[in-house]
PDBQT receptor file of N, H, CA, C and O in Angstrom, charges set to zero:
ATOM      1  N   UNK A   1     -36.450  38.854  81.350  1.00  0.00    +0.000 N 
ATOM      2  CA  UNK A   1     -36.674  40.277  81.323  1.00  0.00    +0.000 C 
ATOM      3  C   UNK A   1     -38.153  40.544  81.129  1.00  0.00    +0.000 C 
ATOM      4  O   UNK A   1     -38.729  39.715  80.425  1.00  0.00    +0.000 OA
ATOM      5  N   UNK A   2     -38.883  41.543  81.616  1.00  0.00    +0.000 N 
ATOM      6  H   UNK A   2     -38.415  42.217  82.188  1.00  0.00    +0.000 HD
ATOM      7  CA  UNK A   2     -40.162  41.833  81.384  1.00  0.00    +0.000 C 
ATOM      8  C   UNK A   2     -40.740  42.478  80.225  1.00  0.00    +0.000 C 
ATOM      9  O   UNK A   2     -41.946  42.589  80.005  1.00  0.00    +0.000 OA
ATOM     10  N   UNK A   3     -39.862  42.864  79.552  1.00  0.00    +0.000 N 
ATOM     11  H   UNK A   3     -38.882  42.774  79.730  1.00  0.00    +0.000 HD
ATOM     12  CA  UNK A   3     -40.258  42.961  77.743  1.00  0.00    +0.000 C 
ATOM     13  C   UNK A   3     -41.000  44.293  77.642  1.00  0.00    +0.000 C 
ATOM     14  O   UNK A   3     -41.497  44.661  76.578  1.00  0.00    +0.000 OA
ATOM     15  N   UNK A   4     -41.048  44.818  78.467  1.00  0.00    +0.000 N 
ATOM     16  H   UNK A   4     -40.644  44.519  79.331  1.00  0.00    +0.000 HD
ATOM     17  CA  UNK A   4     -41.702  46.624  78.659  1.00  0.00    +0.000 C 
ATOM     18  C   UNK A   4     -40.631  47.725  78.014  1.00  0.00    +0.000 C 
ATOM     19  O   UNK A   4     -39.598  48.106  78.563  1.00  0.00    +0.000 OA
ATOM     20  N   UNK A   5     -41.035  48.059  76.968  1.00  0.00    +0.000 N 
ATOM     21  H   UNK A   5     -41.874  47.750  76.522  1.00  0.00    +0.000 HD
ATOM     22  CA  UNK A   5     -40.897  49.557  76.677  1.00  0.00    +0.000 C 
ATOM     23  C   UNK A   5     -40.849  51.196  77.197  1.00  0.00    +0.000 C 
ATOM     24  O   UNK A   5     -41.916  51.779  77.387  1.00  0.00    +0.000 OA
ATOM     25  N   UNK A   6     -39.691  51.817  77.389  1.00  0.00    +0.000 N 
ATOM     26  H   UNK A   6     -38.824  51.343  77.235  1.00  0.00    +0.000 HD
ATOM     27  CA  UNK A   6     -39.968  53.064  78.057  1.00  0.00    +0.000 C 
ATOM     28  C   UNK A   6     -38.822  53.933  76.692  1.00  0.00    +0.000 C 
ATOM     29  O   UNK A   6     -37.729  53.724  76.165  1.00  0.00    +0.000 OA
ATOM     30  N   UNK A   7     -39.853  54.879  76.631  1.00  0.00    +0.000 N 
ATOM     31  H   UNK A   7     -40.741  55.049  77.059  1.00  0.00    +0.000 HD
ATOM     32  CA  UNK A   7     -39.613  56.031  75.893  1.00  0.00    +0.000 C 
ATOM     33  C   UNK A   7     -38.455  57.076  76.452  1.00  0.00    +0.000 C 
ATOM     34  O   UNK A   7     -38.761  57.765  77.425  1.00  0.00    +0.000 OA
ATOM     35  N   UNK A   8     -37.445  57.184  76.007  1.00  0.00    +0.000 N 
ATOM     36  H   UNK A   8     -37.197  56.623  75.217  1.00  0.00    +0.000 HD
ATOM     37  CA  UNK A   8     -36.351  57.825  76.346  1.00  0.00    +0.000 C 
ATOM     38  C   UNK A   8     -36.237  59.493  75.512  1.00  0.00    +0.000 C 
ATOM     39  O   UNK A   8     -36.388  59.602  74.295  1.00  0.00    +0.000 OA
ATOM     40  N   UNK A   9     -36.034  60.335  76.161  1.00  0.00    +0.000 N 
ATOM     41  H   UNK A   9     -35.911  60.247  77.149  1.00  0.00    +0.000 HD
ATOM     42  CA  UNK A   9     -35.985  62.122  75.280  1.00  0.00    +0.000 C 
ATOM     43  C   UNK A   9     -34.287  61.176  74.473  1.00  0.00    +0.000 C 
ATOM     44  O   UNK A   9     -33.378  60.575  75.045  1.00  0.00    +0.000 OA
ATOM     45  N   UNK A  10     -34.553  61.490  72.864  1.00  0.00    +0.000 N 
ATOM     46  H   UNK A  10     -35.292  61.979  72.400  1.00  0.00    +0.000 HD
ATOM     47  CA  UNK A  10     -33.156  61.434  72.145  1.00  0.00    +0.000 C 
ATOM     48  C   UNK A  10     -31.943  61.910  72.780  1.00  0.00    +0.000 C 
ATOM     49  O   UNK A  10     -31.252  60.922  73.027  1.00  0.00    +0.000 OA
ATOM     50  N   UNK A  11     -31.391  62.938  73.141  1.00  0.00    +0.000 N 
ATOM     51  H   UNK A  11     -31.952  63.741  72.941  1.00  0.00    +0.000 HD
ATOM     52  CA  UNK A  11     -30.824  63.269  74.145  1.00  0.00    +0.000 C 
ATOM     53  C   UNK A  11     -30.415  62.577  75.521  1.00  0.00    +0.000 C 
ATOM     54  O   UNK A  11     -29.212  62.600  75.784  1.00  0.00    +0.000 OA
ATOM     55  N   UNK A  12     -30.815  62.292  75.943  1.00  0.00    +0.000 N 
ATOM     56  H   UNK A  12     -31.791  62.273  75.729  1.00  0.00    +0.000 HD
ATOM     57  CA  UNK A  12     -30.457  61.396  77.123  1.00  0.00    +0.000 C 
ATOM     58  C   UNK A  12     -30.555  59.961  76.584  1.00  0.00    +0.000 C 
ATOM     59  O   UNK A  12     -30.229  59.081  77.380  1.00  0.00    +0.000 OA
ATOM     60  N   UNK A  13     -30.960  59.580  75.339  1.00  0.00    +0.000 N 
ATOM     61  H   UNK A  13     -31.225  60.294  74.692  1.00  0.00    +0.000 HD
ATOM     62  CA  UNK A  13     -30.739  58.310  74.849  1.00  0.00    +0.000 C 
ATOM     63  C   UNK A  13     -28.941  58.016  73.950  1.00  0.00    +0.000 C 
ATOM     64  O   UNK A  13     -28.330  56.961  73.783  1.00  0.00    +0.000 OA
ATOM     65  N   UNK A  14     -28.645  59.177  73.626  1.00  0.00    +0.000 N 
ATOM     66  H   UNK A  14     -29.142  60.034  73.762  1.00  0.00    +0.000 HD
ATOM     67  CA  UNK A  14     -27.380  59.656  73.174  1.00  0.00    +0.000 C 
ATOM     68  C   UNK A  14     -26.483  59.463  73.867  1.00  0.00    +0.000 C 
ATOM     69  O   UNK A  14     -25.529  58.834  73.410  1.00  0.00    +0.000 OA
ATOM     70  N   UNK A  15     -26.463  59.941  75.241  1.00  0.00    +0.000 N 
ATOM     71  H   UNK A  15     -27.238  60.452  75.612  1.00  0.00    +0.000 HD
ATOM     72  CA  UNK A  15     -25.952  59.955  76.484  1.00  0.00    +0.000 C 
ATOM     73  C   UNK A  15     -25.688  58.763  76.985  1.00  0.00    +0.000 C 
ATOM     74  O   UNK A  15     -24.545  58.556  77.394  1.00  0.00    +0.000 OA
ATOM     75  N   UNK A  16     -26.638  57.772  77.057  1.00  0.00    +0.000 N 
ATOM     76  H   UNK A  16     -27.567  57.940  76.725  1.00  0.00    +0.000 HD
ATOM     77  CA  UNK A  16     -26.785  56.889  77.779  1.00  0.00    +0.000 C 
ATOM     78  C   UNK A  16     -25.653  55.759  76.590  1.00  0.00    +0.000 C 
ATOM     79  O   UNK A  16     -24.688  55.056  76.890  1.00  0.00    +0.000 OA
ATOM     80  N   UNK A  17     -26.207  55.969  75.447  1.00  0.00    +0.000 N 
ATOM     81  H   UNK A  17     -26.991  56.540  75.203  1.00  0.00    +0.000 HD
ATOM     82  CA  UNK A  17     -25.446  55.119  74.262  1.00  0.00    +0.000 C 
ATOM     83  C   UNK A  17     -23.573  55.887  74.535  1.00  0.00    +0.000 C 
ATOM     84  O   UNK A  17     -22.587  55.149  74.527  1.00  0.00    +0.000 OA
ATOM     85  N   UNK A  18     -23.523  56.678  74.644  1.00  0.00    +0.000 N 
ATOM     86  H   UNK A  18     -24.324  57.277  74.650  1.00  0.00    +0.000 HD
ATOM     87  CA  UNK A  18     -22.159  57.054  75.106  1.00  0.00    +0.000 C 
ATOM     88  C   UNK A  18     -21.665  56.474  76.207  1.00  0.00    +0.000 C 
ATOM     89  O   UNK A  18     -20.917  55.497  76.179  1.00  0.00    +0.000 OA
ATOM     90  N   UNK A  19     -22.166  57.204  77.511  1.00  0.00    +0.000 N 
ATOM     91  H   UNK A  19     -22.774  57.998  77.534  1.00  0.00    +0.000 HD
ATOM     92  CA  UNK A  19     -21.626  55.842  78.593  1.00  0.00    +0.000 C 
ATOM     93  C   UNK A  19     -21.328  54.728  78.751  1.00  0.00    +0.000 C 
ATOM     94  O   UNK A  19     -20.417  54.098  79.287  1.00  0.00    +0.000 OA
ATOM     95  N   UNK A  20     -22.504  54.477  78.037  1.00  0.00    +0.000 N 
ATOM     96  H   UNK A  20     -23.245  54.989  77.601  1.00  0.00    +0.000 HD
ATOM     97  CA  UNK A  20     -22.399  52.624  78.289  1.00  0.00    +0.000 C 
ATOM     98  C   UNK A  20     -21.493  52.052  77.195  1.00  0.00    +0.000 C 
ATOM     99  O   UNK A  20     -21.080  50.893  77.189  1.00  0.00    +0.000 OA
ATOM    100  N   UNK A  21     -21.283  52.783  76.465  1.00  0.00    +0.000 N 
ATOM    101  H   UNK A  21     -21.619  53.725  76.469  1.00  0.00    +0.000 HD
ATOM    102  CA  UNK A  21     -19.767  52.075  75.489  1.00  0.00    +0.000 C 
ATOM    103  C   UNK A  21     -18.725  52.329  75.906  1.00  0.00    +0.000 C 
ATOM    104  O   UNK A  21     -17.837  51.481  75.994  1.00  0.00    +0.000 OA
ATOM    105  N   UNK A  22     -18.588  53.554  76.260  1.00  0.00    +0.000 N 
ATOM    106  H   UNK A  22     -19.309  54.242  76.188  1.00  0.00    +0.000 HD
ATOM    107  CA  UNK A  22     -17.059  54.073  77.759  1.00  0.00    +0.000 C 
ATOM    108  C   UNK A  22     -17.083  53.222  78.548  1.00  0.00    +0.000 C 
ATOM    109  O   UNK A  22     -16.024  52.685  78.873  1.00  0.00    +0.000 OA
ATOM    110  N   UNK A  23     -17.900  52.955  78.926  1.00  0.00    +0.000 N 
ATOM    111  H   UNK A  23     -18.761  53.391  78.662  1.00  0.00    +0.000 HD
ATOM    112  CA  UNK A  23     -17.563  52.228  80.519  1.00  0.00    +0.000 C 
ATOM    113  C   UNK A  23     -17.630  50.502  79.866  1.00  0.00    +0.000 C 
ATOM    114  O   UNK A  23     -18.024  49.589  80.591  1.00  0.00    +0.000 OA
ATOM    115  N   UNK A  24     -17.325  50.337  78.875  1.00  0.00    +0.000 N 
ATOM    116  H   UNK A  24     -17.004  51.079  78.286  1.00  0.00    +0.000 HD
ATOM    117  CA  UNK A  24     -17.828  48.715  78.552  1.00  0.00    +0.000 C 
ATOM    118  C   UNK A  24     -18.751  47.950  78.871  1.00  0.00    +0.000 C 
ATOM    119  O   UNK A  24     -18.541  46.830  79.335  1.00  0.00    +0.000 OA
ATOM    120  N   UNK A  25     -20.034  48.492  78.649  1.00  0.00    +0.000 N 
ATOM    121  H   UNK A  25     -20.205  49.403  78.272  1.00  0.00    +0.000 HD
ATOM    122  CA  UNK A  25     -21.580  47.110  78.530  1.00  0.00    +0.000 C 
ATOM    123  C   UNK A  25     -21.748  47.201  77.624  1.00  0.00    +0.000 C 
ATOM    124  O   UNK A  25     -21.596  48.105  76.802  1.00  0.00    +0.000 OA
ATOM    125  N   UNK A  26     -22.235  45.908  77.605  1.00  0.00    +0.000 N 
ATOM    126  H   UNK A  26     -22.359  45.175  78.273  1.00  0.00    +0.000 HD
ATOM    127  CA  UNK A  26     -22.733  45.425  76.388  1.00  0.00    +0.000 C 
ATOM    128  C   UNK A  26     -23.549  45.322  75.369  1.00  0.00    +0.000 C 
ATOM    129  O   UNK A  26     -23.564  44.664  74.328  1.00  0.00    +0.000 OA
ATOM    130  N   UNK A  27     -24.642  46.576  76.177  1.00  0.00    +0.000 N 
ATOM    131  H   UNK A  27     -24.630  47.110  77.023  1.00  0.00    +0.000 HD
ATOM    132  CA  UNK A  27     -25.830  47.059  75.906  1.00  0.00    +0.000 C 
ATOM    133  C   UNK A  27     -25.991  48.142  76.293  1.00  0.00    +0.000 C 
ATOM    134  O   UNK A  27     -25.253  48.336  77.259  1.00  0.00    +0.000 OA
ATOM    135  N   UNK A  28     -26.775  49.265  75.972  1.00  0.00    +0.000 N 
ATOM    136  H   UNK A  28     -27.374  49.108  75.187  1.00  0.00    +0.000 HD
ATOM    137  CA  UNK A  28     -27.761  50.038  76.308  1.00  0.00    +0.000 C 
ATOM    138  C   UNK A  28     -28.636  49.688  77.572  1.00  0.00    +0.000 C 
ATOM    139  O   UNK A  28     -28.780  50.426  78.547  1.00  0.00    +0.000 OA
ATOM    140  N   UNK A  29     -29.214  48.402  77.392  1.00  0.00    +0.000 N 
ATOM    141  H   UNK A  29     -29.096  47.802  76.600  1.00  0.00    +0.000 HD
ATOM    142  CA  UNK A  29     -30.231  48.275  78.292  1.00  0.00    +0.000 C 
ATOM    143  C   UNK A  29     -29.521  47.790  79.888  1.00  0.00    +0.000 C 
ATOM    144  O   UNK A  29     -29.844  48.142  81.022  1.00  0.00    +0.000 OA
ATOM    145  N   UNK A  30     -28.246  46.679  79.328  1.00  0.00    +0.000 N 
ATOM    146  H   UNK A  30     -27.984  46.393  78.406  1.00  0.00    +0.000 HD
ATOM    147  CA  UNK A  30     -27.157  46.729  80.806  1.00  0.00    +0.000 C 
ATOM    148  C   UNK A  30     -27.218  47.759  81.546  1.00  0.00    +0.000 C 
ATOM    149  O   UNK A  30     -27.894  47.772  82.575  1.00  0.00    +0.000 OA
ATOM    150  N   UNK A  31     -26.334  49.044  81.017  1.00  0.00    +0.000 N 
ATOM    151  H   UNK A  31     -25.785  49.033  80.181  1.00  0.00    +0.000 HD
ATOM    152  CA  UNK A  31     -25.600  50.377  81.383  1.00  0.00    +0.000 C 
ATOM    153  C   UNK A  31     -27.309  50.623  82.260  1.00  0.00    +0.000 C 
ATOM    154  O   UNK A  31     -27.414  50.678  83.486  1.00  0.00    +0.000 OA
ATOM    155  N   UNK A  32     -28.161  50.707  81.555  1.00  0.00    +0.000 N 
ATOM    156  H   UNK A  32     -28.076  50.662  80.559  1.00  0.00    +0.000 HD
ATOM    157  CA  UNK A  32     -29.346  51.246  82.002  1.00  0.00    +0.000 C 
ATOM    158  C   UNK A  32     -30.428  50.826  83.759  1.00  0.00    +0.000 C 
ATOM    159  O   UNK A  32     -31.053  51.446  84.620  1.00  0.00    +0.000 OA
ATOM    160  N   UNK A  33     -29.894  48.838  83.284  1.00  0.00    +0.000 N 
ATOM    161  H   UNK A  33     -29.386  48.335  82.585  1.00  0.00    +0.000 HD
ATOM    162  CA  UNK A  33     -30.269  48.648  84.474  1.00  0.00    +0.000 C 
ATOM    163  C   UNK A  33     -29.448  48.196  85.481  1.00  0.00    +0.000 C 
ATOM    164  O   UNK A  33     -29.652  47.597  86.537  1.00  0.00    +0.000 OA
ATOM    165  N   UNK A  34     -28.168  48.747  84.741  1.00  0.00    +0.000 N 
ATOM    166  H   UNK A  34     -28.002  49.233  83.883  1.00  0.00    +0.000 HD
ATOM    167  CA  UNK A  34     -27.757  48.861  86.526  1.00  0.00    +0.000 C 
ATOM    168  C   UNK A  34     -27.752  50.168  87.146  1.00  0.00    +0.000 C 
ATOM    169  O   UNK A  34     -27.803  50.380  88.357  1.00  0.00    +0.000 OA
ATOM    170  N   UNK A  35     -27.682  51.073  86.174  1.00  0.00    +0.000 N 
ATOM    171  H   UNK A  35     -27.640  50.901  85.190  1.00  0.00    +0.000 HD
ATOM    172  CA  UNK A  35     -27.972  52.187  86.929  1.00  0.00    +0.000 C 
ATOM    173  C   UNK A  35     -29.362  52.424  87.790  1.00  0.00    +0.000 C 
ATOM    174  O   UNK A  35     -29.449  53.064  88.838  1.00  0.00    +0.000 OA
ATOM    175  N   UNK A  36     -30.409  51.758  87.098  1.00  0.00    +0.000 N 
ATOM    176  H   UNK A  36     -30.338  51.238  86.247  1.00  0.00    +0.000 HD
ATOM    177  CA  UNK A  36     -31.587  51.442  87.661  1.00  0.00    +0.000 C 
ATOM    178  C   UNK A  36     -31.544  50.832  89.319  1.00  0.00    +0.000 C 
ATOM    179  O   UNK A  36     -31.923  51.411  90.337  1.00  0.00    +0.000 OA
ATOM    180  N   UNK A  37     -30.893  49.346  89.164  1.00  0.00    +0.000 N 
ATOM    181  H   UNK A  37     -30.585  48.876  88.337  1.00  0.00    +0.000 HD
ATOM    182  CA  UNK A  37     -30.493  48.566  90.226  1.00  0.00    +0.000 C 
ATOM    183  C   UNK A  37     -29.732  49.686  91.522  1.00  0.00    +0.000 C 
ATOM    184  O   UNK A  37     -29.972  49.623  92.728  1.00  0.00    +0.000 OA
ATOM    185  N   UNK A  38     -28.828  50.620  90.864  1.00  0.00    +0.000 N 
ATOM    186  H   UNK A  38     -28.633  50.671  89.884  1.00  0.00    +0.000 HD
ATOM    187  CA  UNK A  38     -27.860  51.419  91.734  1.00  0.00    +0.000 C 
ATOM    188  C   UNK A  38     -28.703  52.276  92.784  1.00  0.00    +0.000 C 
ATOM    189  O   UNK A  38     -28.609  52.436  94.001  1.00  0.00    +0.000 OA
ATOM    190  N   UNK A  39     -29.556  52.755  91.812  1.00  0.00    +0.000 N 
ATOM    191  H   UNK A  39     -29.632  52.625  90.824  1.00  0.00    +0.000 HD
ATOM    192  CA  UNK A  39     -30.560  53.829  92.492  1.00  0.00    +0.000 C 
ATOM    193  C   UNK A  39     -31.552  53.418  93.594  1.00  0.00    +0.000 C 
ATOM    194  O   UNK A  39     -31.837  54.014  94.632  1.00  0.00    +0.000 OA
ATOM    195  N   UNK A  40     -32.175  51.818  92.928  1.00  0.00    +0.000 N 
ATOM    196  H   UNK A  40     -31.943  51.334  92.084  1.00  0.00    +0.000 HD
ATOM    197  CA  UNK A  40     -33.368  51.538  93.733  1.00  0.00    +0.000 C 
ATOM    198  C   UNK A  40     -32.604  50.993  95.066  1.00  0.00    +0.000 C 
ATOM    199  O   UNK A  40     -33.018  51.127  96.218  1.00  0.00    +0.000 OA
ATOM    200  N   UNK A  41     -31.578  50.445  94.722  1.00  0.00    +0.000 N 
ATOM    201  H   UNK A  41     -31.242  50.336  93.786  1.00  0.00    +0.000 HD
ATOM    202  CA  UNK A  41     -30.712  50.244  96.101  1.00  0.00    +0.000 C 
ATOM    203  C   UNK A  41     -30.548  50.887  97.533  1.00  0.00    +0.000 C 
ATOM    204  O   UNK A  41     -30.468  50.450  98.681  1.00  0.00    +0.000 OA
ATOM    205  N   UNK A  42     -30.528  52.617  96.693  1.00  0.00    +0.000 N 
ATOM    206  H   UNK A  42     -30.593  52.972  95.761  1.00  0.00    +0.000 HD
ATOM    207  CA  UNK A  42     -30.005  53.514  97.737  1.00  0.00    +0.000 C 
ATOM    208  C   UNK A  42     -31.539  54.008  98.442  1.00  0.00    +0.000 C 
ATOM    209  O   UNK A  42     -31.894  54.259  99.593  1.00  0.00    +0.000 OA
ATOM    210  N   UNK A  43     -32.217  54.001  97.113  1.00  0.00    +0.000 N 
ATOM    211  H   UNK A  43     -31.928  53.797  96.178  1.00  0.00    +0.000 HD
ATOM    212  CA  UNK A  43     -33.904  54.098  97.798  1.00  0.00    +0.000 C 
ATOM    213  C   UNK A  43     -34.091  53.050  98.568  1.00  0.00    +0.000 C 
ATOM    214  O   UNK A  43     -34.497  53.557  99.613  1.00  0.00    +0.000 OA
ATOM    215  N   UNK A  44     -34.045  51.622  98.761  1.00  0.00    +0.000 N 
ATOM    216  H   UNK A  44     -33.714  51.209  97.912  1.00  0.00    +0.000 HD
ATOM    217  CA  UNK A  44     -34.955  50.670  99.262  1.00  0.00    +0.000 C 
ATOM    218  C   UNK A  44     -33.786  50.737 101.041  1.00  0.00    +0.000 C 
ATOM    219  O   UNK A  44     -34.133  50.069 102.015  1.00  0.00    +0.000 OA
ATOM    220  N   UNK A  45     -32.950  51.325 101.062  1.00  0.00    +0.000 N 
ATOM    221  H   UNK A  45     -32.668  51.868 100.271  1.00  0.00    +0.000 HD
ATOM    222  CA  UNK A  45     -32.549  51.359 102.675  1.00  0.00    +0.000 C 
ATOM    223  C   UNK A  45     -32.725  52.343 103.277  1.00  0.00    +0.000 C 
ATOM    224  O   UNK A  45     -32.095  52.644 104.291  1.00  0.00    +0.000 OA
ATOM    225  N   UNK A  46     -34.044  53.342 102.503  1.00  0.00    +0.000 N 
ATOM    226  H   UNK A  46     -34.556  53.097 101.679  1.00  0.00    +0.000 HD
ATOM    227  CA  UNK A  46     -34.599  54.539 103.232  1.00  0.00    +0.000 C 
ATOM    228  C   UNK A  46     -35.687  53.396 104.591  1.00  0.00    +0.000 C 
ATOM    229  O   UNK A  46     -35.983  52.210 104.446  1.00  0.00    +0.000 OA
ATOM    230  N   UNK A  47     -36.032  54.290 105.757  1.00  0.00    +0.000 N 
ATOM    231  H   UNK A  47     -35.791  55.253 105.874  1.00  0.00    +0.000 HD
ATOM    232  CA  UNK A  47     -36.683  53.531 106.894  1.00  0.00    +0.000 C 
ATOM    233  C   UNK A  47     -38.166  53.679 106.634  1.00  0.00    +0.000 C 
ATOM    234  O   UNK A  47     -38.951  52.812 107.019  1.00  0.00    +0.000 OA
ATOM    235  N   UNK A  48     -38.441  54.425 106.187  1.00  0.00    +0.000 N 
ATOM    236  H   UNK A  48     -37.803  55.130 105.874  1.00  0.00    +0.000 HD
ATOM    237  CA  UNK A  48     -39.877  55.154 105.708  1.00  0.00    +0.000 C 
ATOM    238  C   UNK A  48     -40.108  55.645 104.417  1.00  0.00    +0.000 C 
ATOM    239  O   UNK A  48     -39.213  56.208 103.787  1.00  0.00    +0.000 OA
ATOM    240  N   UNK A  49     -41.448  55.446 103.889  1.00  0.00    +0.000 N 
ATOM    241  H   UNK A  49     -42.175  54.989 104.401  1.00  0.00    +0.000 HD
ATOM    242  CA  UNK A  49     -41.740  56.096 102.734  1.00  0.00    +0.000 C 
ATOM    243  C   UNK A  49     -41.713  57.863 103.293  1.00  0.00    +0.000 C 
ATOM    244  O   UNK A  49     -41.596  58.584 102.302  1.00  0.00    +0.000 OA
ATOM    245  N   UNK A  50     -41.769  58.442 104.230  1.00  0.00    +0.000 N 
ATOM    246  H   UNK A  50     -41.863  57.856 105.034  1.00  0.00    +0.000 HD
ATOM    247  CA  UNK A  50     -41.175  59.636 103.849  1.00  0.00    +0.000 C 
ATOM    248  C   UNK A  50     -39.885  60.125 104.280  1.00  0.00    +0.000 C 
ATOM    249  O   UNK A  50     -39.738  61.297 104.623  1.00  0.00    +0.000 OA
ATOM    250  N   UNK A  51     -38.724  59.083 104.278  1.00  0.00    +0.000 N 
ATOM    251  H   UNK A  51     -38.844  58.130 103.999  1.00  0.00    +0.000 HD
ATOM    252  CA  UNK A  51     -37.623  59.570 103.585  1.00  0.00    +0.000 C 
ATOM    253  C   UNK A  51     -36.965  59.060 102.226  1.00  0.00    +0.000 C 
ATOM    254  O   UNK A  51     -35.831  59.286 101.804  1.00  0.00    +0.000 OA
ATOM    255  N   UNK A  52     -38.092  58.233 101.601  1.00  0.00    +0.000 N 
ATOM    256  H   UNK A  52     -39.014  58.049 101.944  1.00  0.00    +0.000 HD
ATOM    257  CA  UNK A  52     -37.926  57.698 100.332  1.00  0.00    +0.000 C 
ATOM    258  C   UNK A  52     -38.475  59.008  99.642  1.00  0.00    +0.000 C 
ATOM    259  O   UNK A  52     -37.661  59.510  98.867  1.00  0.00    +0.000 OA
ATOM    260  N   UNK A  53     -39.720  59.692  99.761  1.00  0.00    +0.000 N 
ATOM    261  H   UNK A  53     -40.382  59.284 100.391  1.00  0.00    +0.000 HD
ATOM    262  CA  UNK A  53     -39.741  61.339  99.702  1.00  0.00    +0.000 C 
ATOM    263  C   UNK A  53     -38.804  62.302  99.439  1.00  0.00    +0.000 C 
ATOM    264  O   UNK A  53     -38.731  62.905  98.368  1.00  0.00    +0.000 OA
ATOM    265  N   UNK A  54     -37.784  62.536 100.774  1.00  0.00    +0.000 N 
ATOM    266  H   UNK A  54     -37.843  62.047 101.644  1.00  0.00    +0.000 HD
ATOM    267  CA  UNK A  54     -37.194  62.951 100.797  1.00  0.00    +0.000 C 
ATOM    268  C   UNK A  54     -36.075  62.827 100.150  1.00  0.00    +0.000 C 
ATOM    269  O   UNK A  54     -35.419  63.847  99.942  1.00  0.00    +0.000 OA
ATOM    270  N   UNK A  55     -35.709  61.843  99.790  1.00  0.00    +0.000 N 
ATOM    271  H   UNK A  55     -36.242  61.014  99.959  1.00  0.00    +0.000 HD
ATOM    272  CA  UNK A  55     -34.139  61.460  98.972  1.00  0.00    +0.000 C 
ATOM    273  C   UNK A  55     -34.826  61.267  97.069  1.00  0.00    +0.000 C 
ATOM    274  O   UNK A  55     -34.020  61.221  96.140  1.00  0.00    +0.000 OA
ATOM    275  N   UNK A  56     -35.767  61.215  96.920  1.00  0.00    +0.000 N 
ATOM    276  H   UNK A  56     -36.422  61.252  97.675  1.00  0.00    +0.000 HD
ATOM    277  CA  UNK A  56     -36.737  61.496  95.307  1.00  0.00    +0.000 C 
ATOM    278  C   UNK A  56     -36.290  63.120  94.900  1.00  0.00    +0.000 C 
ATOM    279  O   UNK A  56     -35.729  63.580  93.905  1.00  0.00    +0.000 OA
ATOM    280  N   UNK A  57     -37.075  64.063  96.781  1.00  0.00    +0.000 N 
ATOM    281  H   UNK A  57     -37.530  63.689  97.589  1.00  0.00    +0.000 HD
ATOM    282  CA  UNK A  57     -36.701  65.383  95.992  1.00  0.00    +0.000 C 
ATOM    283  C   UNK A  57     -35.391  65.669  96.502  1.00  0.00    +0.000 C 
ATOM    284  O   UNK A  57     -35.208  66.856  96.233  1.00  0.00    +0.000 OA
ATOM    285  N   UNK A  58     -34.340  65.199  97.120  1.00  0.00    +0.000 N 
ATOM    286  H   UNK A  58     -34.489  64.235  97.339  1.00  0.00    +0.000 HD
ATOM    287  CA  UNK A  58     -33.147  65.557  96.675  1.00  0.00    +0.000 C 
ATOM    288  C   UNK A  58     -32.288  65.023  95.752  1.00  0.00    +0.000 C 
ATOM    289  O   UNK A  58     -31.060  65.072  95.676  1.00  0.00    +0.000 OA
ATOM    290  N   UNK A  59     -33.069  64.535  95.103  1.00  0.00    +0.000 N 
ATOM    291  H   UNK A  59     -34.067  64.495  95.165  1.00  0.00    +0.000 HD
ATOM    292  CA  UNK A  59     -32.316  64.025  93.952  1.00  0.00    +0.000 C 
ATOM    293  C   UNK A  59     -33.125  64.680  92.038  1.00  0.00    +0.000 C 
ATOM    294  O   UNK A  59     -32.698  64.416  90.914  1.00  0.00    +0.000 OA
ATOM    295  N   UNK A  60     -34.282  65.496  92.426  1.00  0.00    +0.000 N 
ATOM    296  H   UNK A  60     -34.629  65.710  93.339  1.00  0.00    +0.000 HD
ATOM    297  CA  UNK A  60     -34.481  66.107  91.791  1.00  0.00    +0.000 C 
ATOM    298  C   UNK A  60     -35.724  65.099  90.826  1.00  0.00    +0.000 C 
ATOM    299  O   UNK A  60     -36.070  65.296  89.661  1.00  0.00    +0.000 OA
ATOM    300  N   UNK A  61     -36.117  64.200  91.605  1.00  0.00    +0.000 N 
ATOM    301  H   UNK A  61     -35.836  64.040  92.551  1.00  0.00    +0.000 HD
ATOM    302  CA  UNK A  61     -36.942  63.225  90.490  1.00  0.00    +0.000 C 
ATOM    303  C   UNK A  61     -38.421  63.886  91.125  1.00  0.00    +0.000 C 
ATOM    304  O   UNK A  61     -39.304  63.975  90.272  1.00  0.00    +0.000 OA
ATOM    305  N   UNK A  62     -38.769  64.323  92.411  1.00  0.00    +0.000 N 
ATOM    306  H   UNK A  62     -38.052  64.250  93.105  1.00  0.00    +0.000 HD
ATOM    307  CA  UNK A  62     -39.796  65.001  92.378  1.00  0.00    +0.000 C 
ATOM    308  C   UNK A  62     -39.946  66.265  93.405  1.00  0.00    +0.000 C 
ATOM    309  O   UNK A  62     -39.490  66.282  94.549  1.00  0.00    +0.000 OA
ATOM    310  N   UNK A  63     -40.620  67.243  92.819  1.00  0.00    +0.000 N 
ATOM    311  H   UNK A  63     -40.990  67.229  91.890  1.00  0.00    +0.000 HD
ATOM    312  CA  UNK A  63     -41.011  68.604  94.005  1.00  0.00    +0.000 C 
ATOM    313  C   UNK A  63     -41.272  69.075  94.756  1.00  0.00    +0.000 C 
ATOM    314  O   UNK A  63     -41.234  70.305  94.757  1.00  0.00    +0.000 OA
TER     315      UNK A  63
């Protein structure tokens, strides 16, 4: 693992500690990177960086 730190809002760290005990992982950081893995997935079979653009702002990560 790369041993990097990212700062989570309490709130969505709450959230995330909820899910990931519903759904059975074993961790926090599991639940986290596969959701990570899930996402970059659906990004990395965009054809172009601008429909990697495009699927960022429909997904609300940028404007």
């Amino acid at each position: 693992m790369f041993g990097s730190r990212v700062k989570l809002d309490k709130d969505l760290l709450a959230r995330v500690k909820r899910y990931s005990d519903m759904a059975g992982y074993s961790s926090m950081e599991e639940f986290i990177s596969h959701a990570l893995e899930k996402e970059l997935a659906v990004l990395e079979e965009a054809d172009s960086e601008e429909e990697v653009r495009k699927r960022l702002k429909g997904l609300g990560y940028i404007s």
